[in-house]
VOBA-1610 file (N, C-alpha, C; in pm, whole numbers, padded with zeros to 5 digits, always signed):
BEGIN
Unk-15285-17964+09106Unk-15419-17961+09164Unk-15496-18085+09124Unk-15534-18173+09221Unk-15560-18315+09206Unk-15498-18403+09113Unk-15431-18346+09115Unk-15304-18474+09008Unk-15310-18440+08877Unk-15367-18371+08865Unk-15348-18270+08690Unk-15203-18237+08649Unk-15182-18260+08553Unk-15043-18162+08544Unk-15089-18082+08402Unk-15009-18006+08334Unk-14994-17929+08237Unk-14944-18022+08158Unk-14982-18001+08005Unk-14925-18074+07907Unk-14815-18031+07834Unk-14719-18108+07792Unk-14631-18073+07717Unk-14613-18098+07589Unk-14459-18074+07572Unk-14530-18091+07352Unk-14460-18259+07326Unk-14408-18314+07434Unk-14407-18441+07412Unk-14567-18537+07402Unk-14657-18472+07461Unk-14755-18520+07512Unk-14845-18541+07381Unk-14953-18686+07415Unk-15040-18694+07246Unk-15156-18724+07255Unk-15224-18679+07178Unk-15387-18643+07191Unk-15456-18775+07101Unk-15460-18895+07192Unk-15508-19009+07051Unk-15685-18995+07023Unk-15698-18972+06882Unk-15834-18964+06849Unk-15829-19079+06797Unk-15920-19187+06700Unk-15967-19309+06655Unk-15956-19255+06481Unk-15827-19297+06450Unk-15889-19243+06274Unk-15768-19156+06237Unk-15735-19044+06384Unk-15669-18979+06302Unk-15537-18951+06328Unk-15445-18951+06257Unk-15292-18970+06286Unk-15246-18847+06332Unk-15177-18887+06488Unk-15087-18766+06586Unk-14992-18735+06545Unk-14976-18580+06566Unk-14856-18554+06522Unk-14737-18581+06583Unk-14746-18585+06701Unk-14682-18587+06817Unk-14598-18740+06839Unk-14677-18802+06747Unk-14621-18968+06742Unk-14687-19035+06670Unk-14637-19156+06599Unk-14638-19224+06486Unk-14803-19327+06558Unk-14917-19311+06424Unk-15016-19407+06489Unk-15002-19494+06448Unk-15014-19571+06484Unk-14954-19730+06471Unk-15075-19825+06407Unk-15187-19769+06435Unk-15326-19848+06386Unk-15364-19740+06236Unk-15285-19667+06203Unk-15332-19590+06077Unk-15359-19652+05938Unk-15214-19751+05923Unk-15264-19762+05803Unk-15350-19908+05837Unk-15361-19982+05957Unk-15486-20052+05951Unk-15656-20024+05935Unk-15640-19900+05995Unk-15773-19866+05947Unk-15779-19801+05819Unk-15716-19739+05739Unk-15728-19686+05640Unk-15801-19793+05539Unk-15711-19929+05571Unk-15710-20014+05540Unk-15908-20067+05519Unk-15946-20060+05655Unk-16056-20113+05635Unk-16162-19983+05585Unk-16131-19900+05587Unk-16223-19796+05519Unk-16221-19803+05367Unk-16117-19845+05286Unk-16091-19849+05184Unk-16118-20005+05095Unk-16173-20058+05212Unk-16191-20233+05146Unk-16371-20242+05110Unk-16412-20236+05028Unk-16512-20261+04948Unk-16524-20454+04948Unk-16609-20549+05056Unk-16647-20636+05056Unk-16769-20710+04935Unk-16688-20750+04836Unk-16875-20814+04764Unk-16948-20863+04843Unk-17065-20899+04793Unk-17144-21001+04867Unk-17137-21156+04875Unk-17190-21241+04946Unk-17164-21360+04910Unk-17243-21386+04797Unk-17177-21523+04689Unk-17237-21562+04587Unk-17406-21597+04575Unk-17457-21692+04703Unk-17540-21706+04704Unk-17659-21570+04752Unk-17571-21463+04841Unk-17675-21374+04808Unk-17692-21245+04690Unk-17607-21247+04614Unk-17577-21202+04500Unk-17673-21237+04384Unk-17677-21367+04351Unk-17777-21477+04306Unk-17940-21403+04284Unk-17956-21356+04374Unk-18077-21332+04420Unk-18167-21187+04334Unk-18043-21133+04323Unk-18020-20990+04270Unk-18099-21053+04111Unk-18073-21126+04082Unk-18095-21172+03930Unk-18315-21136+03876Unk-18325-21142+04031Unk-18487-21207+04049Unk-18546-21093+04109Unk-18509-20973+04177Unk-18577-20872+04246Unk-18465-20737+04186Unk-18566-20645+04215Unk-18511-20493+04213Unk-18453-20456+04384Unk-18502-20546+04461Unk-18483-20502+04519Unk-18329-20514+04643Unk-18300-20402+04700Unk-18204-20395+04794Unk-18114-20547+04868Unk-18041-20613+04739Unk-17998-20696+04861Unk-17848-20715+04790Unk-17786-20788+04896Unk-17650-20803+04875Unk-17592-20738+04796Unk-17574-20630+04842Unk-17548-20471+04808Unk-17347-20452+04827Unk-17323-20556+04912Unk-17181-20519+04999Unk-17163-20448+05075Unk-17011-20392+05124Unk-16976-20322+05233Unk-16886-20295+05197Unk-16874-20152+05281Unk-16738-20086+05275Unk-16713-20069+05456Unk-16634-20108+05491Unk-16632-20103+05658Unk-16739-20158+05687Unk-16798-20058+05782Unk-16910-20122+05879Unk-17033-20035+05766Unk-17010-19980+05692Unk-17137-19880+05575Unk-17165-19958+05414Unk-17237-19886+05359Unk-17249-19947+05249Unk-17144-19877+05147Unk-17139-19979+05035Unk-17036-19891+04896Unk-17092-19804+04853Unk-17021-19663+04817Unk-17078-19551+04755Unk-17159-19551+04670Unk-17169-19654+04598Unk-17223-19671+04434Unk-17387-19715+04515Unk-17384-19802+04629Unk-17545-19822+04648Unk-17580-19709+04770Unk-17481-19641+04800Unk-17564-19542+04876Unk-17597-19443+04805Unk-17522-19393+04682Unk-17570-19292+04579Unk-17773-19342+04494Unk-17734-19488+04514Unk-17829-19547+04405Unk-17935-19488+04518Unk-17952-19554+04648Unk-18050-19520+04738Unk-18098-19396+04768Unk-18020-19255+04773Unk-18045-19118+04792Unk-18134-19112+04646Unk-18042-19147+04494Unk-18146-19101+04338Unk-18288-19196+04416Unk-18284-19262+04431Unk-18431-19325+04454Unk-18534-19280+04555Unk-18459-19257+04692Unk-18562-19140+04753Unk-18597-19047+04687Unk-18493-18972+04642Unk-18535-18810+04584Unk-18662-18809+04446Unk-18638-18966+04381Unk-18705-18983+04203Unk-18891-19015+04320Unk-18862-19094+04473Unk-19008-19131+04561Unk-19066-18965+04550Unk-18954-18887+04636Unk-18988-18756+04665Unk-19079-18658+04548Unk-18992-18676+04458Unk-19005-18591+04311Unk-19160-18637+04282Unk-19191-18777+04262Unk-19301-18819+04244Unk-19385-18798+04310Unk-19441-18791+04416Unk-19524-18718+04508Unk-19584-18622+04479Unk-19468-18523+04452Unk-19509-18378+04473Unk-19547-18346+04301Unk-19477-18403+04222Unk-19515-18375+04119Unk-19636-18363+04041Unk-19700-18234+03952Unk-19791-18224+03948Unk-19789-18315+03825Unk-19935-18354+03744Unk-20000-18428+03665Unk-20000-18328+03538Unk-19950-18350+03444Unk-20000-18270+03268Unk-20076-18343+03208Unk-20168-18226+03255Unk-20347-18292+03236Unk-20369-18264+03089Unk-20273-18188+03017Unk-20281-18164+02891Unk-20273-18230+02812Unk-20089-18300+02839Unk-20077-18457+02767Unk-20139-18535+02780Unk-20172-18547+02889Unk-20289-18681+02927Unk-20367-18666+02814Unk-20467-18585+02796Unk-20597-18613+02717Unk-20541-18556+02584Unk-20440-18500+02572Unk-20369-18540+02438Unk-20328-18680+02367Unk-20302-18746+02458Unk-20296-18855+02450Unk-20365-18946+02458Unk-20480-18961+02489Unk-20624-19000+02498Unk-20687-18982+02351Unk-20671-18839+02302Unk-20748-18796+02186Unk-20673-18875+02096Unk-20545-18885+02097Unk-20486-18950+02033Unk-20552-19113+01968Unk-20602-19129+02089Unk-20628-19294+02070Unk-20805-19285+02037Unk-20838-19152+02028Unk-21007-19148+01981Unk-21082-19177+02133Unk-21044-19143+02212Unk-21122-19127+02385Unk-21111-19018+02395Unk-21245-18973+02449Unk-21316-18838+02502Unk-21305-18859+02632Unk-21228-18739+02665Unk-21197-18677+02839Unk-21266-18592+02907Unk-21301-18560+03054Unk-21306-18463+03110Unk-21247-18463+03248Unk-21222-18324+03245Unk-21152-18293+03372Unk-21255-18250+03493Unk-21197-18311+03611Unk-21297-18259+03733Unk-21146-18256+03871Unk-21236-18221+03969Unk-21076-18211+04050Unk-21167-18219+04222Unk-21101-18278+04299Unk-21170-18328+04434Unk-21158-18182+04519Unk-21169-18213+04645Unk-21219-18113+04710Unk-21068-18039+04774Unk-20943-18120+04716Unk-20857-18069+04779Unk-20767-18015+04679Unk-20740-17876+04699Unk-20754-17744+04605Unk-20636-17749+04583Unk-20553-17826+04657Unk-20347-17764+04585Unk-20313-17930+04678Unk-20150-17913+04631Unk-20100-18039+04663Unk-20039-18037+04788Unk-20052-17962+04839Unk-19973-17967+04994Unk-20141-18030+05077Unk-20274-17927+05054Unk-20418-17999+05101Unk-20380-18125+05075Unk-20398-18174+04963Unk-20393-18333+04932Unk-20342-18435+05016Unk-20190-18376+05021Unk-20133-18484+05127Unk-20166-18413+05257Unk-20214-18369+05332Unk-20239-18306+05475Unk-20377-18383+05474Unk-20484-18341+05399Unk-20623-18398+05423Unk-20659-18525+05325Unk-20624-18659+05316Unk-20712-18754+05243Unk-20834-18741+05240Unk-20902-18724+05337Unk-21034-18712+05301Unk-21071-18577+05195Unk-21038-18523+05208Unk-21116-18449+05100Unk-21036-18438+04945Unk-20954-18559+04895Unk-20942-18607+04765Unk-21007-18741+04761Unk-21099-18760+04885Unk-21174-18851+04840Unk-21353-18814+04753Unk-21356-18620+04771Unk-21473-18590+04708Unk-21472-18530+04622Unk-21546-18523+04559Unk-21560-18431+04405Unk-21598-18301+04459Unk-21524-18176+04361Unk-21512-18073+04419Unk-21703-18031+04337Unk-21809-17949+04446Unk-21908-17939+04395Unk-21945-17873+04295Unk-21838-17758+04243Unk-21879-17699+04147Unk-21840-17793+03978Unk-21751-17872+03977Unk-21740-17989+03896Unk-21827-18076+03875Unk-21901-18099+03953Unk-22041-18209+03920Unk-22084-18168+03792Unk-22136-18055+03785Unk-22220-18030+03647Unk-22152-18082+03486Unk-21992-18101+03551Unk-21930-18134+03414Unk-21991-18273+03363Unk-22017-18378+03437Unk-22037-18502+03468Unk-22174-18544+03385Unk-22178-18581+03290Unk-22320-18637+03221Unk-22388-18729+03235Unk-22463-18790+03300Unk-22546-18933+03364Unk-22540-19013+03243Unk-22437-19104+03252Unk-22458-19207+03139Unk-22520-19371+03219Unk-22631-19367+03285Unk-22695-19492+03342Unk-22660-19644+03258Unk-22575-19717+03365Unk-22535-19804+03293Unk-22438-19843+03273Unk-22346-19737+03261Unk-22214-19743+03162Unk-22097-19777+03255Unk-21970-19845+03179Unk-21838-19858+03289Unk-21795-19711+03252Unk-21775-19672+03406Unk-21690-19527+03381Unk-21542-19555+03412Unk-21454-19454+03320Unk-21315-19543+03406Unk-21292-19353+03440Unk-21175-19401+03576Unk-21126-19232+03610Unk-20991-19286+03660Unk-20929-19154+03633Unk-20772-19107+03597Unk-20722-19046+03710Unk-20674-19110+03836Unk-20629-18987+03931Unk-20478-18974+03941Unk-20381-18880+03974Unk-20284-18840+03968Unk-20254-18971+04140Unk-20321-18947+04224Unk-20262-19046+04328Unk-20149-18946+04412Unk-20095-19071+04451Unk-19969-19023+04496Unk-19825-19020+04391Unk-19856-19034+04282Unk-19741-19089+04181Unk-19817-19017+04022Unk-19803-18874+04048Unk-19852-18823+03876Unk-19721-18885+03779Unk-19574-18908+03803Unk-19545-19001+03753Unk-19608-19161+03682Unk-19644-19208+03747Unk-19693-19351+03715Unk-19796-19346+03614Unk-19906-19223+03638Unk-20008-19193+03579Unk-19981-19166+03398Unk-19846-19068+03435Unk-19868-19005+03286Unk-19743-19090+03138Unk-19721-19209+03250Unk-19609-19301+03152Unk-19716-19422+03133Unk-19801-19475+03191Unk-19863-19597+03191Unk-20058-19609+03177Unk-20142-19475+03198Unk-20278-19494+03204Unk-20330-19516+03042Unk-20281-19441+02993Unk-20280-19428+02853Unk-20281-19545+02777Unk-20181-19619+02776Unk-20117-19777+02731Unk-20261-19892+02768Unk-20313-19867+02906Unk-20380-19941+02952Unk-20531-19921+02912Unk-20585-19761+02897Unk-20675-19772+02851Unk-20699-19745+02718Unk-20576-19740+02644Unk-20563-19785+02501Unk-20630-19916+02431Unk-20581-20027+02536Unk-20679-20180+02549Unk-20818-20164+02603Unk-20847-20057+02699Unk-20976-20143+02783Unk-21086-20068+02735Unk-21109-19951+02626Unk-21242-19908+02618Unk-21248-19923+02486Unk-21188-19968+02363Unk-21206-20039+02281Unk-21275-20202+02312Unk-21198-20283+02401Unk-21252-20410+02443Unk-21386-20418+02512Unk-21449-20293+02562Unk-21537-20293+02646Unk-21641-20271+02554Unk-21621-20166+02437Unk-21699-20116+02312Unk-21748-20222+02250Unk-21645-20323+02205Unk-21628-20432+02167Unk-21780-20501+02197Unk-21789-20507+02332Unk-21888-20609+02441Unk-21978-20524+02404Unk-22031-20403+02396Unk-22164-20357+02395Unk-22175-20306+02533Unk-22105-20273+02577Unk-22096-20214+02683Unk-22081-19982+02667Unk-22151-19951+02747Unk-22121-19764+02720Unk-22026-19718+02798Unk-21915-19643+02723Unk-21835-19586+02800Unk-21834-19447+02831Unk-21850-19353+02900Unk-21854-19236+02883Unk-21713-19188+02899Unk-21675-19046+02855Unk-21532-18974+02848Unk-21488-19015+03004Unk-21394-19059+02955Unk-21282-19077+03077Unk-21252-18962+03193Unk-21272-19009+03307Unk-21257-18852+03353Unk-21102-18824+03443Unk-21060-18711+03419Unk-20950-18714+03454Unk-20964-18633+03619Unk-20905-18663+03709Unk-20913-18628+03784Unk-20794-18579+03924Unk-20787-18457+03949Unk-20705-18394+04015Unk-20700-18373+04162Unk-20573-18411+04191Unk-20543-18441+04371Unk-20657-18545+04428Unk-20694-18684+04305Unk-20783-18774+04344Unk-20695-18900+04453Unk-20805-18957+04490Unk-20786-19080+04556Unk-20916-19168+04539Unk-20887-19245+04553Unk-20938-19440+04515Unk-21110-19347+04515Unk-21126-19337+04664Unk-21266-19313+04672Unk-21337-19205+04613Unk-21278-19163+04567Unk-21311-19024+04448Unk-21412-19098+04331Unk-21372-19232+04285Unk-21414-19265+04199Unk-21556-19321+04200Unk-21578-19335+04317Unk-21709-19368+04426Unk-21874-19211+04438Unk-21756-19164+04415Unk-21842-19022+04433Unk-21858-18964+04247Unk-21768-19001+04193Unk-21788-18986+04026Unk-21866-19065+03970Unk-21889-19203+03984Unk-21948-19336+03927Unk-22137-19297+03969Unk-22112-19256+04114Unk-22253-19223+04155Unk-22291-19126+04081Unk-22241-19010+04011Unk-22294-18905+03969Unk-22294-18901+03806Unk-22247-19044+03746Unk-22279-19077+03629Unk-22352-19209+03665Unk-22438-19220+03716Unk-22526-19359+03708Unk-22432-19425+03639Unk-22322-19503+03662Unk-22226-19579+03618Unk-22279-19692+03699Unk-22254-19845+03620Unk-22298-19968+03657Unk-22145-20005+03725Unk-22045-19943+03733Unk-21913-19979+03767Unk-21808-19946+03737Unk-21719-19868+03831Unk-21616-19798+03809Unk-21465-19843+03800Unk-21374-19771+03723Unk-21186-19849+03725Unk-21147-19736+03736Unk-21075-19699+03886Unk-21014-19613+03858Unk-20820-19644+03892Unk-20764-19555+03757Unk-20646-19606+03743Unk-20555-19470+03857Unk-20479-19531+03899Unk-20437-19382+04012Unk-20281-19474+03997Unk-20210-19331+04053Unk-20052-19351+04076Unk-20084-19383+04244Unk-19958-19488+04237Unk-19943-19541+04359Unk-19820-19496+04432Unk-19833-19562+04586Unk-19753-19431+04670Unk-19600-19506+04607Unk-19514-19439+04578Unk-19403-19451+04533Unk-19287-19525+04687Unk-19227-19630+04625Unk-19111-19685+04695Unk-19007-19663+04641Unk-18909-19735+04718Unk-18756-19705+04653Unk-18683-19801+04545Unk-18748-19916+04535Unk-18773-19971+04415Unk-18846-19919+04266Unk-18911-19871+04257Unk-19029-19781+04171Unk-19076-19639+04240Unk-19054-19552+04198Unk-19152-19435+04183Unk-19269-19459+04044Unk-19300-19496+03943Unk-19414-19485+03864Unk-19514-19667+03817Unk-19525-19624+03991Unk-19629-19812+03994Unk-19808-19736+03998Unk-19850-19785+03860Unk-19990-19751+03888Unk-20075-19877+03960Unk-20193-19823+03984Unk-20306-19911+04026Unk-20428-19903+03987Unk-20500-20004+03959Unk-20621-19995+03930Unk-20699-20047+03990Unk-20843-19984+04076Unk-20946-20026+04142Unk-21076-20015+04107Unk-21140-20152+04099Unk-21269-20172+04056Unk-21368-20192+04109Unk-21429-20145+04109Unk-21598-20159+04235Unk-21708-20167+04148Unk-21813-20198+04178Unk-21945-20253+04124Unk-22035-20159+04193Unk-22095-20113+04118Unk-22241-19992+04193Unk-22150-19962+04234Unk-22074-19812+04204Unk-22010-19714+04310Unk-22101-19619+04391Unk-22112-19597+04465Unk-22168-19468+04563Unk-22060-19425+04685Unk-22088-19289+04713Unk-22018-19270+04825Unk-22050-19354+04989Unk-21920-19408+05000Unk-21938-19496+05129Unk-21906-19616+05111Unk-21857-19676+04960Unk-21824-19759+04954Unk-21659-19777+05048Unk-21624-19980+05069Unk-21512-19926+05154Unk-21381-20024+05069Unk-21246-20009+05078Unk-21209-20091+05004Unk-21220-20220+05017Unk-21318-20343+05089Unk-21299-20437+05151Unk-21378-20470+05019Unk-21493-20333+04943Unk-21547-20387+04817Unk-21515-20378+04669Unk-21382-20346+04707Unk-21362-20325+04565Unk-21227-20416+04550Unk-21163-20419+04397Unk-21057-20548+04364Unk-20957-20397+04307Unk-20828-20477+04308Unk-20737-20394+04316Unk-20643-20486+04222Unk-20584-20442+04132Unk-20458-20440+04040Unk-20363-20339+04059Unk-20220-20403+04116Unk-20085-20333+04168Unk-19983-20357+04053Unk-19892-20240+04071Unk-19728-20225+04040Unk-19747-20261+03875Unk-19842-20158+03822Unk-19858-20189+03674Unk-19754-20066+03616Unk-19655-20136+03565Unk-19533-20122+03499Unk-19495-20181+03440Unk-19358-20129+03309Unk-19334-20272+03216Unk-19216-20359+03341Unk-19134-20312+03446Unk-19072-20367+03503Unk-19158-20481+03602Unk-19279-20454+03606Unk-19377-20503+03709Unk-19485-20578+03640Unk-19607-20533+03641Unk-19664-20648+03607Unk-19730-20552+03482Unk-19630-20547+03357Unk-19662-20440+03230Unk-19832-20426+03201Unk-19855-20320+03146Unk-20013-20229+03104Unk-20104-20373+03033Unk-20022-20412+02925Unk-20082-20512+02860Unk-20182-20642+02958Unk-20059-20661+03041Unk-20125-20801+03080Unk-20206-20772+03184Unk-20198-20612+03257Unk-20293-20580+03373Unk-20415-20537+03275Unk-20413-20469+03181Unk-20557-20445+03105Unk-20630-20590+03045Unk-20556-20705+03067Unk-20616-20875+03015Unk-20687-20901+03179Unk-20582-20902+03238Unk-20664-20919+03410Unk-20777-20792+03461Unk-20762-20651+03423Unk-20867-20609+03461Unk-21020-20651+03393Unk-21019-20683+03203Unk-21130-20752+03175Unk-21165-20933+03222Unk-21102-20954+03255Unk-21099-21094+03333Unk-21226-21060+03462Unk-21171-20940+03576Unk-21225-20913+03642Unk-21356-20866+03635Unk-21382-20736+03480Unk-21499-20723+03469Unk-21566-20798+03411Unk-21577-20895+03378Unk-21661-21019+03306Unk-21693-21111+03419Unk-21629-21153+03521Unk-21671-21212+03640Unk-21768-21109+03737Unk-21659-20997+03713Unk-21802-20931+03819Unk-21926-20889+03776Unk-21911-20883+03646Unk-22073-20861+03589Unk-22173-21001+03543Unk-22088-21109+03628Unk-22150-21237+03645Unk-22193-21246+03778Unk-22124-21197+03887Unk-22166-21231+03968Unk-22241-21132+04057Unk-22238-21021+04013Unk-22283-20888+04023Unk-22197-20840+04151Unk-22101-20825+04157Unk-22018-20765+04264Unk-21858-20743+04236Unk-21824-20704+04342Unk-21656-20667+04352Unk-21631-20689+04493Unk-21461-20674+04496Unk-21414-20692+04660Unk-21369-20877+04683Unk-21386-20858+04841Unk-21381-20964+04895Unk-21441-21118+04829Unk-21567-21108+04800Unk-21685-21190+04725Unk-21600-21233+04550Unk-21522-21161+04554Unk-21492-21178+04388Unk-21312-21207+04349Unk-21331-21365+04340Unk-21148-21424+04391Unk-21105-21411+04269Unk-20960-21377+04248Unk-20911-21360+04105Unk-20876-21537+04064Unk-20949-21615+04006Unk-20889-21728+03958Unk-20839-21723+03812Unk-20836-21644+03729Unk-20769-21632+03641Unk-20630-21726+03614Unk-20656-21791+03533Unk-20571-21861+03510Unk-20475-21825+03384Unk-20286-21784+03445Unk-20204-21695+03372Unk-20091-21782+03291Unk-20030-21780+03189Unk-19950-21831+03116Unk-19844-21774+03207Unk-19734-21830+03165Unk-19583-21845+03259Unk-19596-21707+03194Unk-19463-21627+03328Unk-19431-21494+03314Unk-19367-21460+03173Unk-19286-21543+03139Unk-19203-21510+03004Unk-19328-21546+02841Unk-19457-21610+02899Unk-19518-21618+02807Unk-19622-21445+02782Unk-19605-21369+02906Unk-19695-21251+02927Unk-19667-21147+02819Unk-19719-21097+02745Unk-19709-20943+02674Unk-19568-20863+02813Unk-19469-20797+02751Unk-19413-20783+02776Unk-19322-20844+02917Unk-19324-20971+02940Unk-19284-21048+03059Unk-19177-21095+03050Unk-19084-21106+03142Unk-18943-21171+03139Unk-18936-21288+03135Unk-18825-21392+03085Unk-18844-21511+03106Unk-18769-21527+03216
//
């Protein structure tokens, strides 16, 4: 029936890969061949590897990558993933704070659990209202605040270290600090709505940053001058990827007072306020590579 016939058991079913029984595949052990060949990279992009964390000249296995960097890439999504969702131990934190003789308080934005958080940004950008009252008007003073971010990782290996340096140095200046406030399912602009409700002359707030596949625990720190709600980030200055692999606690707590000594010269933050800081070679930095 249209030229069909019935098959017989001489007859052979060729798939790509996989050896017939029916007859000898002749391309078998060539491909085996290339499934099983693990390509390095070239020298010069190998080289490169020396200078970044990041993803390159990785090799090949066939037309895919070698097991060893596709395993590395899945631990690194899952350590992005883990970080996210992970909640903040608000305990250690200000255990660790007390440790260093800094007075804490806890307050928490308007977004009540961590699934809100990531669904609504805006409302970890406000202070939840029944928390205000915790908040004591210190007119004047640098307030610094603690948010979990997107990375309670980043937060609870690195805020500590950093403001270990910066409210001693600030004490130092004659400057008032009030208790650090720690703050839950926050974001950047949270600190905008805290600073206003301590008559704070200027806020740092240190937050976990959104996690990549290079780093899950990169903090950040953002500084604004007169916080109020409505500020936008175009006014405030920003310090990234503070890690010892990145740009370590030490030398970002030397650049964040860099920053506040210029901006309380020029009375601002943001755009208006250029980092000219002038930095010793990387291998000369508190914990820096050569």
């Amino acid at each position: 029936m249209g030229g069909a016939r019935r098959r017989t058991r001489n007859d052979t079913v060729c798939v790509p890969g996989v050896p017939n029984r029916g007859a000898p595949n002749r391309n078998a052990n060539k491909e085996q061949a290339l499934v099983d060949r693990t390509d390095p990279p070239p020298a010069l992009w190998a080289d490169l590897r020396r200078f970044t964390p990041a993803r390159v000249a990785l090799g090949r296995a066939g037309n895919g990558l070698p097991t060893a960097a596709h395993l590395d890439f899945q631990a690194a999504h899952a350590a992005a993933r883990d970080a996210v969702h992970a909640a903040l131990d608000v305990a250690a934190l200000r255990g660790a704070l007390s440790a260093l003789g800094i007075d804490s308080v806890v307050v928490r934005s308007e977004a009540t659990d961590r699934h809100t958080y990531l669904l609504r940004p805006d409302l970890g950008r406000r202070l939840l209202p029944a928390d205000r009252p915790l908040l004591m008007p210190r007119p004047g003073g640098f307030a610094f605040v603690v948010c979990d971010g997107l990375s309670a990782t980043a937060v609870a290996r690195h805020a500590a270290a950093v403001l270990a340096i910066m409210v001693p140095a600030l004490l130092a200046q004659g400057l008032t600090v009030p208790p650090v406030v720690v703050a839950q399912q926050g974001r950047v602009a949270l600190g905008d709505d805290i600073g206003e409700a301590l008559g704070a002359e200027a806020v740092a707030v240190l937050i976990g940053e959104r996690p990549g596949l290079s780093a899950a625990d990169s903090l950040g720190i953002y500084l604004t001058w007169q916080p109020r709600r409505g500020r936008t980030d175009a006014e405030r200055n920003c310090i990234s990827n503070i890690r010892p692999e990145g740009f370590p606690p030490a030398s970002a707590a030397d650049k964040l007072l860099w920053l506040i000594g210029t901006m309380r010269r020029l009375r601002l933050t943001g755009v208006g306020l250029k980092d000219e800081q002038t930095l010793p070679p990387v291998g000369a930095l508190p914990g820096g590579k050569p």
